[in-house]
BATORLO-252153 format. One line per field, with one value per residue (C-alpha): residue in three letters; residue number from 1; x, y, z. Coordinates in pm, 1 decimal, padded with zeros to 6 digits. Each point is the difference from the previous one (the first is absolute). Layout:
REM residues N
r: (ALA	...)
k: (NUM	...)
x: (X	...)
y: (Y	...)
z: (Z	...)
//
This chain:
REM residues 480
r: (UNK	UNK	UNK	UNK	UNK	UNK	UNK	UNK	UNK	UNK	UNK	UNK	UNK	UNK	UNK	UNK	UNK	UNK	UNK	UNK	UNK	UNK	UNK	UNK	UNK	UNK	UNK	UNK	UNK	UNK	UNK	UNK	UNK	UNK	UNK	UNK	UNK	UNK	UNK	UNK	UNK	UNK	UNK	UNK	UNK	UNK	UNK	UNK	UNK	UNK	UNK	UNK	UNK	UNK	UNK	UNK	UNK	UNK	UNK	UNK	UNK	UNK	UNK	UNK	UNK	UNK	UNK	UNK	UNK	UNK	UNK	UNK	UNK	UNK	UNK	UNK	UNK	UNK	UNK	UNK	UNK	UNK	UNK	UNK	UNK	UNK	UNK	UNK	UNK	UNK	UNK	UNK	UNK	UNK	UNK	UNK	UNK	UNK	UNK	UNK	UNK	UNK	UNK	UNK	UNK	UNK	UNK	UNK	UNK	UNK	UNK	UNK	UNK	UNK	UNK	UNK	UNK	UNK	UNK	UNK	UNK	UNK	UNK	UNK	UNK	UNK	UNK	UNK	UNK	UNK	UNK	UNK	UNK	UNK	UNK	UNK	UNK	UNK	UNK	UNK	UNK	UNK	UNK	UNK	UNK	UNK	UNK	UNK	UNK	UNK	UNK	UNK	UNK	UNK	UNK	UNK	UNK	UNK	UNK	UNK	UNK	UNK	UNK	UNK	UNK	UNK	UNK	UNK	UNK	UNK	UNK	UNK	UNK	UNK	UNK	UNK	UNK	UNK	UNK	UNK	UNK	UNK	UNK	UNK	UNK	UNK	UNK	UNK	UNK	UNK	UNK	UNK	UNK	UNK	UNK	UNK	UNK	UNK	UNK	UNK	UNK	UNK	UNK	UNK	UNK	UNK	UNK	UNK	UNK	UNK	UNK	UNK	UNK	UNK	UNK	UNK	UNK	UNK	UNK	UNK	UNK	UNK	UNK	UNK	UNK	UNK	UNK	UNK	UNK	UNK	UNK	UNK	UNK	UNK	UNK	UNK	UNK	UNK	UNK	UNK	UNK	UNK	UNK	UNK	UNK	UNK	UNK	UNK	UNK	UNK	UNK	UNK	UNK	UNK	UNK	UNK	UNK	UNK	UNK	UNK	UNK	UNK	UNK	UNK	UNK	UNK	UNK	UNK	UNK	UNK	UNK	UNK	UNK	UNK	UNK	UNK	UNK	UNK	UNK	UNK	UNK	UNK	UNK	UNK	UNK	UNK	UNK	UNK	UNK	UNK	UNK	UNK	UNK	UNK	UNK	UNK	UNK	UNK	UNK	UNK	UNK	UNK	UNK	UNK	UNK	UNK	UNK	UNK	UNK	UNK	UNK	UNK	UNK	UNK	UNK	UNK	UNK	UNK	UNK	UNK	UNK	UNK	UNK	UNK	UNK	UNK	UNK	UNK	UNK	UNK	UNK	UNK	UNK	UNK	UNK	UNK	UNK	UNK	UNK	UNK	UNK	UNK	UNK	UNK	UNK	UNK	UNK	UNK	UNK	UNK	UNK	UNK	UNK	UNK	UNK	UNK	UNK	UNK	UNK	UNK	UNK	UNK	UNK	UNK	UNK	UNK	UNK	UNK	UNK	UNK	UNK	UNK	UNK	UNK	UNK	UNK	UNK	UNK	UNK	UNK	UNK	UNK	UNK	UNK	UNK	UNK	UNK	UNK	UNK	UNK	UNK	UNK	UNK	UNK	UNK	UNK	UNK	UNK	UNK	UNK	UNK	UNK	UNK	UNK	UNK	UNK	UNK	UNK	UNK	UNK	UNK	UNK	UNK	UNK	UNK	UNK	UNK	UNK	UNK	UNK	UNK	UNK	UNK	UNK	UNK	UNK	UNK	UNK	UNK	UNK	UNK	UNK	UNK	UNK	UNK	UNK	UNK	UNK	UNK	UNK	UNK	UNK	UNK	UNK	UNK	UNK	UNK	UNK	UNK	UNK	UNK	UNK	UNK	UNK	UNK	UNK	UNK	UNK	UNK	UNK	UNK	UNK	UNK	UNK	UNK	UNK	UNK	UNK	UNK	UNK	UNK	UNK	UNK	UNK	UNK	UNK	UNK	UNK	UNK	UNK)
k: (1	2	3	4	5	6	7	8	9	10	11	12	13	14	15	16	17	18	19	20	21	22	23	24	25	26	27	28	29	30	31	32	33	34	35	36	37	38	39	40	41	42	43	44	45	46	47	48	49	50	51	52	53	54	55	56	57	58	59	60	61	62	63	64	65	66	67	68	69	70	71	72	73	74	75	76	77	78	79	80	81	82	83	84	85	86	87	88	89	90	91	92	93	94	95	96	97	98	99	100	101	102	103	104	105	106	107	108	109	110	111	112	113	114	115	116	117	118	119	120	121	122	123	124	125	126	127	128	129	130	131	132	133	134	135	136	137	138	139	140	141	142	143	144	145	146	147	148	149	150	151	152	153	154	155	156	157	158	159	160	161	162	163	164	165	166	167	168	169	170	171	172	173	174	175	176	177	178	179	180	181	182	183	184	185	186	187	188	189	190	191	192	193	194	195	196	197	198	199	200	201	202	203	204	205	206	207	208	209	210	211	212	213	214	215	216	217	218	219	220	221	222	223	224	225	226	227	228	229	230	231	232	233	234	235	236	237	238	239	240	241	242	243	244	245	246	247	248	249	250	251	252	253	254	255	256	257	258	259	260	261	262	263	264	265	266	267	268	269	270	271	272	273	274	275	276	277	278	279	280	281	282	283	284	285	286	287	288	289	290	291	292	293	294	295	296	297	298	299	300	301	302	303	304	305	306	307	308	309	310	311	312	313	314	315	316	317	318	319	320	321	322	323	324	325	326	327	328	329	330	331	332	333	334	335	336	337	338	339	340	341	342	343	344	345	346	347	348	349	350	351	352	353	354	355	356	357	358	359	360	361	362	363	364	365	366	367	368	369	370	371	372	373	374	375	376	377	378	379	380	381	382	383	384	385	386	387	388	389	390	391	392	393	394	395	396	397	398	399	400	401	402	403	404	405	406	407	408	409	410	411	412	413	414	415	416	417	418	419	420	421	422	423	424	425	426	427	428	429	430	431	432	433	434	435	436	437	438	439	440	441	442	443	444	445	446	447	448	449	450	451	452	453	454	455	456	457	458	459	460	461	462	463	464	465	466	467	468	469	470	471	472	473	474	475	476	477	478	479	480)
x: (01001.5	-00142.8	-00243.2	00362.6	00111.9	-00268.5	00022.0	00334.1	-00050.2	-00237.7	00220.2	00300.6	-00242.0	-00122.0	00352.0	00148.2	-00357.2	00101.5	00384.5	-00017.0	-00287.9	00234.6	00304.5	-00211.9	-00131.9	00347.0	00199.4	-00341.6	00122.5	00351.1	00002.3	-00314.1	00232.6	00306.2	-00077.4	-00213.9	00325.8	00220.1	-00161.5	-00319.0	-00216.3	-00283.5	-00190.1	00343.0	-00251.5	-00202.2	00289.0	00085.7	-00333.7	00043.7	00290.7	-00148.2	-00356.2	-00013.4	00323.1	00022.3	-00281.5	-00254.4	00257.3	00052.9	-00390.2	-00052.3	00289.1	-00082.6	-00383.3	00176.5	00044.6	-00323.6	-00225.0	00143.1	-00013.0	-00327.5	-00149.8	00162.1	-00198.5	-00324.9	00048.1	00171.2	00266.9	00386.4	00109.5	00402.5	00212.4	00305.8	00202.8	00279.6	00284.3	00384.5	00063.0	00167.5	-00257.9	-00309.3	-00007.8	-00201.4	-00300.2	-00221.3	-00046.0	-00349.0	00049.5	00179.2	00291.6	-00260.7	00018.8	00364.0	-00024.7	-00307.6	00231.5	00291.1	-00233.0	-00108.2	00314.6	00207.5	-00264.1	00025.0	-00229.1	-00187.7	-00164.1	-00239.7	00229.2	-00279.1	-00089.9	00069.7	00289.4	00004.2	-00408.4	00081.7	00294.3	-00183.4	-00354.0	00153.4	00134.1	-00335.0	-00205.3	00257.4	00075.9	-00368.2	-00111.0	00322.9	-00077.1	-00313.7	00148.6	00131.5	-00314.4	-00039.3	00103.4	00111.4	00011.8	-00054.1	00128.6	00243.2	00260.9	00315.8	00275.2	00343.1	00278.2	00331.2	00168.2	-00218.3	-00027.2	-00199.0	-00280.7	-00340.4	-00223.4	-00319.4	-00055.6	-00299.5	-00005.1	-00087.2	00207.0	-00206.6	-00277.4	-00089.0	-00355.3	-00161.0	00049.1	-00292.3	00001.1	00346.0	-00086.3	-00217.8	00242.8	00292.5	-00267.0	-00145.0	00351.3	00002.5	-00182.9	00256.5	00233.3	-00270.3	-00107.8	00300.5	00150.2	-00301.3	00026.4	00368.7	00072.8	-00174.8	-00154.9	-00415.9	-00010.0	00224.2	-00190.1	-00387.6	00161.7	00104.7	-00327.6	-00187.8	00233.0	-00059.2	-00391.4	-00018.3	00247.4	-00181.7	-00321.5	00077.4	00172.7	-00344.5	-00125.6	00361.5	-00043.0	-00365.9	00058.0	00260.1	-00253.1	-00131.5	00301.3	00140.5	-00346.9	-00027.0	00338.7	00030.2	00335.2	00201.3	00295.9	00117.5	00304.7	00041.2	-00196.2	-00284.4	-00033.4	-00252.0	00204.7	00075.6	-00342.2	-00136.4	00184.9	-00293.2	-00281.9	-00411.6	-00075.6	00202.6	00030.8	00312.3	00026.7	00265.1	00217.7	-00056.7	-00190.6	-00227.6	-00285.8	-00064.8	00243.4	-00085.7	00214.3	-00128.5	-00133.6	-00249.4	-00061.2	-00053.2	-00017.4	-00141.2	00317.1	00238.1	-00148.7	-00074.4	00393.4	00112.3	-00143.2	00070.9	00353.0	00017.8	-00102.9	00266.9	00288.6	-00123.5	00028.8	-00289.3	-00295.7	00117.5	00246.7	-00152.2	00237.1	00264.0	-00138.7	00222.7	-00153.0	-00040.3	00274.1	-00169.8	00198.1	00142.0	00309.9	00032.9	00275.4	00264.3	00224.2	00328.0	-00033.2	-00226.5	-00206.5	00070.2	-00103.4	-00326.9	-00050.2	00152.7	-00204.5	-00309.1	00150.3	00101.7	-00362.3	-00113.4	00183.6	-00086.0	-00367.8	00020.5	00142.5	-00216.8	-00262.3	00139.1	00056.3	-00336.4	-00256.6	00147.4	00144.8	00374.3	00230.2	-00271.3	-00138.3	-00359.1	00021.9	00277.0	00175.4	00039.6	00098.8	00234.2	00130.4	-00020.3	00202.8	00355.2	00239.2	-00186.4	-00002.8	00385.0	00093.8	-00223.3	00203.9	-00185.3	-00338.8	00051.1	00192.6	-00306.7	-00319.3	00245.1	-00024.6	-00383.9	-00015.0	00218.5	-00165.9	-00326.1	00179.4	00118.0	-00371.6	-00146.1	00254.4	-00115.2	-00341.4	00064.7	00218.3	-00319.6	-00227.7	00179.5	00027.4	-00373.1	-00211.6	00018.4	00111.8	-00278.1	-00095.8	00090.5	-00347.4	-00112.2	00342.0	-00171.9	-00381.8	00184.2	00125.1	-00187.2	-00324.1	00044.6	00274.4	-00072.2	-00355.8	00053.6	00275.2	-00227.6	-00256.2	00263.5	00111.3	-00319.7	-00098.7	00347.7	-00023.0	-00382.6	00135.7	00314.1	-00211.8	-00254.0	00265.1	00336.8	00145.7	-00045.8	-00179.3	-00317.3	00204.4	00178.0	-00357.0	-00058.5	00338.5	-00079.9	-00310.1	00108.7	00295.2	-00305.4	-00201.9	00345.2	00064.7	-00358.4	-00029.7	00364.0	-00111.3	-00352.7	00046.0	-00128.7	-00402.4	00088.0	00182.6	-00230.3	-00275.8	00158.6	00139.8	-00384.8	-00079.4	00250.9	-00131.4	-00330.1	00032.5	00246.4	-00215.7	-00373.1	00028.2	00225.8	-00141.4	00183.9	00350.9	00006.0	-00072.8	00354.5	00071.3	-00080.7	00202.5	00186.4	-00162.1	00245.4	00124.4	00094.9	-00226.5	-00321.1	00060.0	-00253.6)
y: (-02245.4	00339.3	-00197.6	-00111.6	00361.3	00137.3	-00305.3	00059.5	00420.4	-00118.9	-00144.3	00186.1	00320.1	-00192.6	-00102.4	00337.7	00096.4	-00281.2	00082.5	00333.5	00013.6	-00281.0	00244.0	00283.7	-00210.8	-00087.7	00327.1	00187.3	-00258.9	00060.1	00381.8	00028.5	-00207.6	00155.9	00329.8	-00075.1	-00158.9	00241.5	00355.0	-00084.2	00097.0	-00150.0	00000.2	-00171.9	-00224.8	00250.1	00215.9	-00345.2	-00011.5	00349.7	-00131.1	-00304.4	00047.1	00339.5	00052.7	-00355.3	-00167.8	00237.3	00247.3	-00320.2	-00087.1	00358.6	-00038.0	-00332.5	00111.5	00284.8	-00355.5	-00145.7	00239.1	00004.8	-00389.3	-00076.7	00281.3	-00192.4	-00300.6	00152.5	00196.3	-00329.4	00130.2	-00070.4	00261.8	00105.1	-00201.9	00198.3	00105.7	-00280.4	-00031.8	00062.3	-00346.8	-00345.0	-00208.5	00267.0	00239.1	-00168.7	-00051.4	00220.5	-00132.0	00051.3	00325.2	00143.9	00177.0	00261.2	00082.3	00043.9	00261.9	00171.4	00086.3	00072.0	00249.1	00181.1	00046.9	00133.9	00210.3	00351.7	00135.7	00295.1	00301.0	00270.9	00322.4	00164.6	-00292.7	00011.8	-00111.4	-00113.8	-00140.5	-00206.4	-00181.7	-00056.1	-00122.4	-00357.0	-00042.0	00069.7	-00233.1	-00288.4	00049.6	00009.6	-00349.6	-00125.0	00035.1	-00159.9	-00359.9	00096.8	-00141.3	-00322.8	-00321.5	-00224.9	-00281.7	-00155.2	00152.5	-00297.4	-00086.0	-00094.1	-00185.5	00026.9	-00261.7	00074.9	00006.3	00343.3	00109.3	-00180.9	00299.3	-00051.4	00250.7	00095.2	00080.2	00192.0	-00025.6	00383.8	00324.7	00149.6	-00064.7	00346.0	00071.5	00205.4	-00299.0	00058.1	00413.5	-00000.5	-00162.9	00289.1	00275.9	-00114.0	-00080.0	00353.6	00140.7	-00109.1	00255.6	00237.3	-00162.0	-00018.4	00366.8	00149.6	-00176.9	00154.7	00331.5	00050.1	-00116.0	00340.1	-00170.4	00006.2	-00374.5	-00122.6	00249.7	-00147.8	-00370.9	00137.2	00069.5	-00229.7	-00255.0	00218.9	00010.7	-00372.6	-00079.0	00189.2	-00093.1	-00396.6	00038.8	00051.1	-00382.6	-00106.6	00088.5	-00099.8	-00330.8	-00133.6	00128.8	-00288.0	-00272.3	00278.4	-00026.3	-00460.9	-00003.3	00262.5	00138.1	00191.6	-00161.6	-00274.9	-00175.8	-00176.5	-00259.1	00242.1	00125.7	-00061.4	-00242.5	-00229.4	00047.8	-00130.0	-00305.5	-00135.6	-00174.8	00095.4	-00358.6	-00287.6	-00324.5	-00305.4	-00255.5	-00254.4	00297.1	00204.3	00321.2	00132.8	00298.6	00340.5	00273.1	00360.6	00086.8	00386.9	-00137.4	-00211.7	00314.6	00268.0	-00102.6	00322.9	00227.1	-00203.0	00049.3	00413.4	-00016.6	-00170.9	00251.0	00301.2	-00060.5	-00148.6	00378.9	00159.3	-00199.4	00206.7	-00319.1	-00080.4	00004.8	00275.6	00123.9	00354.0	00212.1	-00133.8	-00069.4	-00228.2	00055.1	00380.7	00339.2	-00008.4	-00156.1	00151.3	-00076.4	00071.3	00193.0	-00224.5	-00241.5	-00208.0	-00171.3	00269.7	-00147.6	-00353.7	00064.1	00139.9	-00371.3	-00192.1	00120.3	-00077.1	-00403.0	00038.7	00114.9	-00291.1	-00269.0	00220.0	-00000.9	-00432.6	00002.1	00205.8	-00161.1	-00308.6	00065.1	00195.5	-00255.8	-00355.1	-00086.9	00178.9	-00317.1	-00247.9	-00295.5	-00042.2	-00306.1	-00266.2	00326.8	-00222.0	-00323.2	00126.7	00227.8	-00346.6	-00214.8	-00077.3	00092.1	00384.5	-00012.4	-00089.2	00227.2	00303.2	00203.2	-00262.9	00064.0	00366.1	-00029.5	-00192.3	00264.1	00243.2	-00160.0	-00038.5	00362.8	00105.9	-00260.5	00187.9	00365.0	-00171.9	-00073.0	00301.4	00158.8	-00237.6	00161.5	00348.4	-00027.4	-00189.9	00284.9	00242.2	-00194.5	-00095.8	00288.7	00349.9	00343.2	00154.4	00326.2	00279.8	00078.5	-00328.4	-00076.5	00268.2	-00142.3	-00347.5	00143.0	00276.5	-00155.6	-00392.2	-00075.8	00223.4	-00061.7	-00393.6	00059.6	00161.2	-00251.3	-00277.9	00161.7	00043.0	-00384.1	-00127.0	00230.6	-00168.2	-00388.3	00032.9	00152.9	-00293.1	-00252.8	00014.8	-00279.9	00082.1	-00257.0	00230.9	00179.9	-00252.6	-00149.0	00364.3	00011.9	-00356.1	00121.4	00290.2	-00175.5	-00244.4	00335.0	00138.2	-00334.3	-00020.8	00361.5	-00059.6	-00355.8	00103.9	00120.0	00382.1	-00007.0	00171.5	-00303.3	-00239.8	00161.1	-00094.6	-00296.3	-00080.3	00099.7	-00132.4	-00371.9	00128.2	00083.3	-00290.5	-00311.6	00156.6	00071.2	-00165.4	00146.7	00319.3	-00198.5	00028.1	00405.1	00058.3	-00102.4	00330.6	00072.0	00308.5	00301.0	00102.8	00346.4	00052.8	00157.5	-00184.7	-00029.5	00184.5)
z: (-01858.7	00075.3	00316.0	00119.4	-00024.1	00205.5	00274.3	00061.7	-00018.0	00258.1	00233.4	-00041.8	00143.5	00287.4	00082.2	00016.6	00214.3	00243.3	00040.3	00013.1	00309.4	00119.5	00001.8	00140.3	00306.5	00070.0	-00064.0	00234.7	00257.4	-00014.2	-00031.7	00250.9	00257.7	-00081.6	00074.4	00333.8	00106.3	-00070.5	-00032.7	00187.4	-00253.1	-00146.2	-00385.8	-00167.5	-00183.2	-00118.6	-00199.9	-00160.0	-00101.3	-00151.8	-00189.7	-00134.0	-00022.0	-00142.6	-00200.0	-00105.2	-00040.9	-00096.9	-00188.1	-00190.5	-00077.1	-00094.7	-00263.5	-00165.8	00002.9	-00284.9	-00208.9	00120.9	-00099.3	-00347.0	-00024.0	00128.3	-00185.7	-00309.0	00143.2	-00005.2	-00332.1	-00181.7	-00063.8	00085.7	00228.2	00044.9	-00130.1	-00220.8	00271.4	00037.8	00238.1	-00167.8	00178.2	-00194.4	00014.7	00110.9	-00291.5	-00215.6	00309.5	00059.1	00365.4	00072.1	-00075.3	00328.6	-00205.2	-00048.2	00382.6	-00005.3	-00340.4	00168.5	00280.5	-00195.5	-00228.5	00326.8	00123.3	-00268.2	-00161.4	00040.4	00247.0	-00155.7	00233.8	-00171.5	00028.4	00168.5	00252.3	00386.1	00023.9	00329.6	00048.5	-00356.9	00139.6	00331.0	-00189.0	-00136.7	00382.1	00164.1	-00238.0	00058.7	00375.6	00139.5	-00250.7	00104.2	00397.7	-00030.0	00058.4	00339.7	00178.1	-00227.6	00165.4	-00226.8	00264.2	00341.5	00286.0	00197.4	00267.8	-00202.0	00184.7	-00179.5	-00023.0	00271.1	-00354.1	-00098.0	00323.2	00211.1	-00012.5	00085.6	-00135.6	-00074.5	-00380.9	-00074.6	-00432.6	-00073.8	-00041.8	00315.9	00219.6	00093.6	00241.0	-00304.0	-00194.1	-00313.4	00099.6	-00064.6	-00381.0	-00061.6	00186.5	-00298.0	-00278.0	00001.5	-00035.6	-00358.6	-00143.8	00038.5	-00214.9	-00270.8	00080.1	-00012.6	-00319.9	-00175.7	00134.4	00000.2	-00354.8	-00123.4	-00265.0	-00044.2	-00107.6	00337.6	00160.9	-00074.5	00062.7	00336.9	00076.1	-00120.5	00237.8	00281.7	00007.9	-00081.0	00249.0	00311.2	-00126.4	00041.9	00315.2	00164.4	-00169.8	00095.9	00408.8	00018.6	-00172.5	00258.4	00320.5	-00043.8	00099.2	00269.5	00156.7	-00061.0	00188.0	00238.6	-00177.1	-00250.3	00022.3	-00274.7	00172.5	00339.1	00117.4	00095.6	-00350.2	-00307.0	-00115.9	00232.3	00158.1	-00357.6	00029.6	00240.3	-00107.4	00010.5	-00024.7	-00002.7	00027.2	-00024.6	-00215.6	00112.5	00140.4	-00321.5	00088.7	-00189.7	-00007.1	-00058.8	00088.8	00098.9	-00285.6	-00137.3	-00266.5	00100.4	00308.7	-00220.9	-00346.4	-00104.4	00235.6	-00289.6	-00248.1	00097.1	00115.8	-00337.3	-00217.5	00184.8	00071.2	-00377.2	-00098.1	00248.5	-00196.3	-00296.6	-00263.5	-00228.4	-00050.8	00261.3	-00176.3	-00132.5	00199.0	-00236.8	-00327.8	-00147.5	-00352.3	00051.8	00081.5	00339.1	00285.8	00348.7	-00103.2	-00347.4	00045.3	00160.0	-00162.3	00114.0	00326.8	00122.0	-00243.3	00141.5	00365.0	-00078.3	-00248.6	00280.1	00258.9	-00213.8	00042.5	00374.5	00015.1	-00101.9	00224.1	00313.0	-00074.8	-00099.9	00332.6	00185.7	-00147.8	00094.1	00357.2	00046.8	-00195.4	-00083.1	00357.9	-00077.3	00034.0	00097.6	-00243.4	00038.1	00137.5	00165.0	00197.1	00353.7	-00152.4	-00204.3	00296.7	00241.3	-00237.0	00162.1	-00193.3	-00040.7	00396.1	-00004.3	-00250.7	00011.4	-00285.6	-00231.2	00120.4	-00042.6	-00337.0	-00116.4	00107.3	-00104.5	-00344.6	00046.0	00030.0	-00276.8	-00234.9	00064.4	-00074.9	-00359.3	-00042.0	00069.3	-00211.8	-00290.2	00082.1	-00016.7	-00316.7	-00151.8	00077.6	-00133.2	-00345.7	-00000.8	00069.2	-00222.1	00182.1	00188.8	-00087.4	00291.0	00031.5	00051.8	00247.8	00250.5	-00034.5	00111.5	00304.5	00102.0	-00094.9	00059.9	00197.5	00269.5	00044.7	-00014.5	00228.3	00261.9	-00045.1	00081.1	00259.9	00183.6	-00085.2	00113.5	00317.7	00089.2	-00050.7	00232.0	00259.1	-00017.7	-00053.2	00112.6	-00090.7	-00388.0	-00080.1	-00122.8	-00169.2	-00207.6	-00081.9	-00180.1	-00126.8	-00192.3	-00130.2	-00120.5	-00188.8	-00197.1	-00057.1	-00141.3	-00204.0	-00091.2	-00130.4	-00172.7	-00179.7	-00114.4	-00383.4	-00051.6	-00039.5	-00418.2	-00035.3	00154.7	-00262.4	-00280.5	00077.5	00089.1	-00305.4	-00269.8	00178.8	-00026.8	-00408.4	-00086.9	00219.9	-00158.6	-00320.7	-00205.3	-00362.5	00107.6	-00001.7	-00368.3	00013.5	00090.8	-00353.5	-00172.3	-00362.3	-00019.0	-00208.9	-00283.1	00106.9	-00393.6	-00273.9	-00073.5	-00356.6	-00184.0)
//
């Protein structure tokens, strides 16, 4: 029953993934032709893209990741999760329907509940702090392309447009610069919550998120060098960006029309950029194990002070974080909309060559199936691991990241001069990912040592099996 449940949760998700980067191909298409048409002005497809990929799409991730991270925590902990709230529908009330009536009284909670400011606060820098940490994570998604760019020909019926639909918000030159122009903003959100709440507590979370988040902007820009200098860009979108340009293959080879190979995805490029991007830009969203700016079991937090939907924004931003960074990640280092292998036969089958809205509705899916993932893999982290201490947050990025992140630079920088095609590099990408999966599988040497030695005691002598039989001494009075 519950393996049903999940199969059909399953599909229902990619459905919705598939018709709505259906409707967005064809409403970029109609808009982007309408208003060349009539006004002369181009980008149409890129404010429907606003519309649906920011304030639909991810707005609605970001909300049922609220759920998520309560459920799959449950998961891992073996335990149930929410499930009281109910619906006041005939029929519903007695379901607890996986749990998503918890979404709806989260935002009903934040909305009607009175929102409290310190008499002596600033009034005006504490209503403008929730804004500026919400706007600036918010923004971030502008760049992502969330699918491929194409030449969509509309029926007479809807127009008869022909248009060319790039899948991404904007496509500006800066491309990656412009990522860490809007990502740097953040910290005045977090600064000034602290500072303007007049309270010591809000005050020491505000800076403790301000000195984490500058120092792991440094790992954050030198990790990406890296791809910038593989492809010759910073842009994301368009058929010149990084992810397009990862759709191509180092090697390959067909097998009975099906291609197959390696692709220059990020990953297998610069293994060690993602994984120096991953954790630094894990410590800019501020969640655990890098989550000592807030403190979730302590009075410390930046904003300690705010409550209502104030409140809300900064929590919500914390989730919109998260989808933005799955799909940066995702455009950057697993080949954005690409699948790593069977890209031109799919794209050469007929009915994706008559009816390109399919063929983008279904990398757009591809792409958004990866975001869920990495999602998954961020909310795991932050159940596994224990909070960091703050001390040891700085010695992470000051004194690892950064030097690695030189290092790879410098390595990265030799190979694409040698070999331009990428091929030399990939070869050190791959062995770095064994090292990594080498170093990762290989038990601890304390825990090799004992396991050495409990075979070593139990396999030689077997006299001392009976020694673990010892009586208990009588803690009473001896009797005399």
């Amino acid at each position: 029953m519950r393996l049903g449940v999940v199969f059909t949760g399953v599909f229902l998700i990619l459905g919705a993934f598939f018709g709505l980067m259906a409707v967005a191909y064809a409403a970029g298409a109609f808009v982007e032709g309408l208003l060349l048409e009539k006004f002369q002005i181009s980008g149409g497809g890129h404010l429907v893209q606003v519309v649906l990929m920011m304030l639909v799409i991810v707005m609605v991730i970001a909300t049922l990741l609220t759920l998520a991270e309560r459920k799959w925590s449950a998961f891992m902990q073996d335990r149930t999760g929410p499930n009281r709230a109910r619906l006041p529908i005939p029929g519903l009330s007695n379901s607890s329907l996986a749990g998503l009536p918890h979404i709806a009284t989260d935002v009903v909670k934040m909305l009607t509940k009175e929102a409290f400011r310190p008499e002596s606060a600033n009034k005006f820098l504490f209503a403008l702090a929730p804004m500026l940490a919400f706007a600036p994570a918010f923004a971030l998604f502008l760049i992502v392309p969330s699918g491929p760019t194409l030449s969509i020909a509309l029926p007479a019926w809807a127009g008869g447009y022909t248009s060319t639909v790039m899948m991404s918000p904007t496509n500006p030159d800066s491309g990656l610069l412009m990522l860490f122009a809007i990502a740097s903003l953040a910290v005045y959100g977090t600064s000034l919550a602290g500072w303007s709440s007049n309270n010591k507590f809000a005050l020491l979370g505000g800076v403790r998120a301000s000195s984490q988040m500058v120092s792991y902007e440094v790992a954050l820009g030198l990790s990406l060098v890296g791809m910038m200098a593989a492809f010759s860009t910073v842009r994301l979108a368009g058929d010149d960006g990084m992810a397009a340009m990862q759709a191509r293959y180092l090697w390959s080879f067909n097998a009975g029309g099906f291609d197959l190979g390696l692709p220059a995805w990020g990953i297998f490029l610069q293994p060690v950029g993602f994984i120096l991007f991953f954790a630094a830009a894990f410590a800019e969203t501020k969640r655990a194990p890098f989550d000592s700016p807030e403190g979730e079991s302590e009075i410390v937090g930046y904003f300690l002070e705010y409550s209502g939907m104030q409140f809300g924004m900064f929590m919500i931003s914390e989730f919109v974080e998260v989808v933005v960074l799955s799909g940066v990640l995702a455009a950057i280092f697993f080949g954005g909309w690409s699948l790593p292998f069977g890209n031109e036969w799919i794209t050469n089958l007929k009915f994706m060559k008559d009816y390109p809205i399919l063929l983008g509705a279904f990398f757009g899916t591809v792409f958004w199936v990866k975001v869920v993932l990495l999602c998954y893999l961020q909310l795991a982290i932050r159940w596994t691991f224990p909070r960091f201490r703050y001390d040891q947050i700085q010695t992470l990025g000051w004194k690892i990241l950064l030097p690695i992140g030189l290092g790879n630079l410098f390595v990265s920088g030799a190979l694409i001069l040698w070999d331009p095609t990428l091929r030399a590099l990939a070869i050190a990408g791959l062995l770095q990912i064994i090292a990594v999966a080498m170093l990762t599988l290989t038990p601890p040497r304390q825990i090799r040592r004992e396991e050495e030695a409990a075979a070593h005691h139990g396999g030689g002598h077997g006299h001392d099996d009976h020694a673990a039989v010892v009586p208990a001494l009588s803690a009473g009075p001896s009797g005399h």
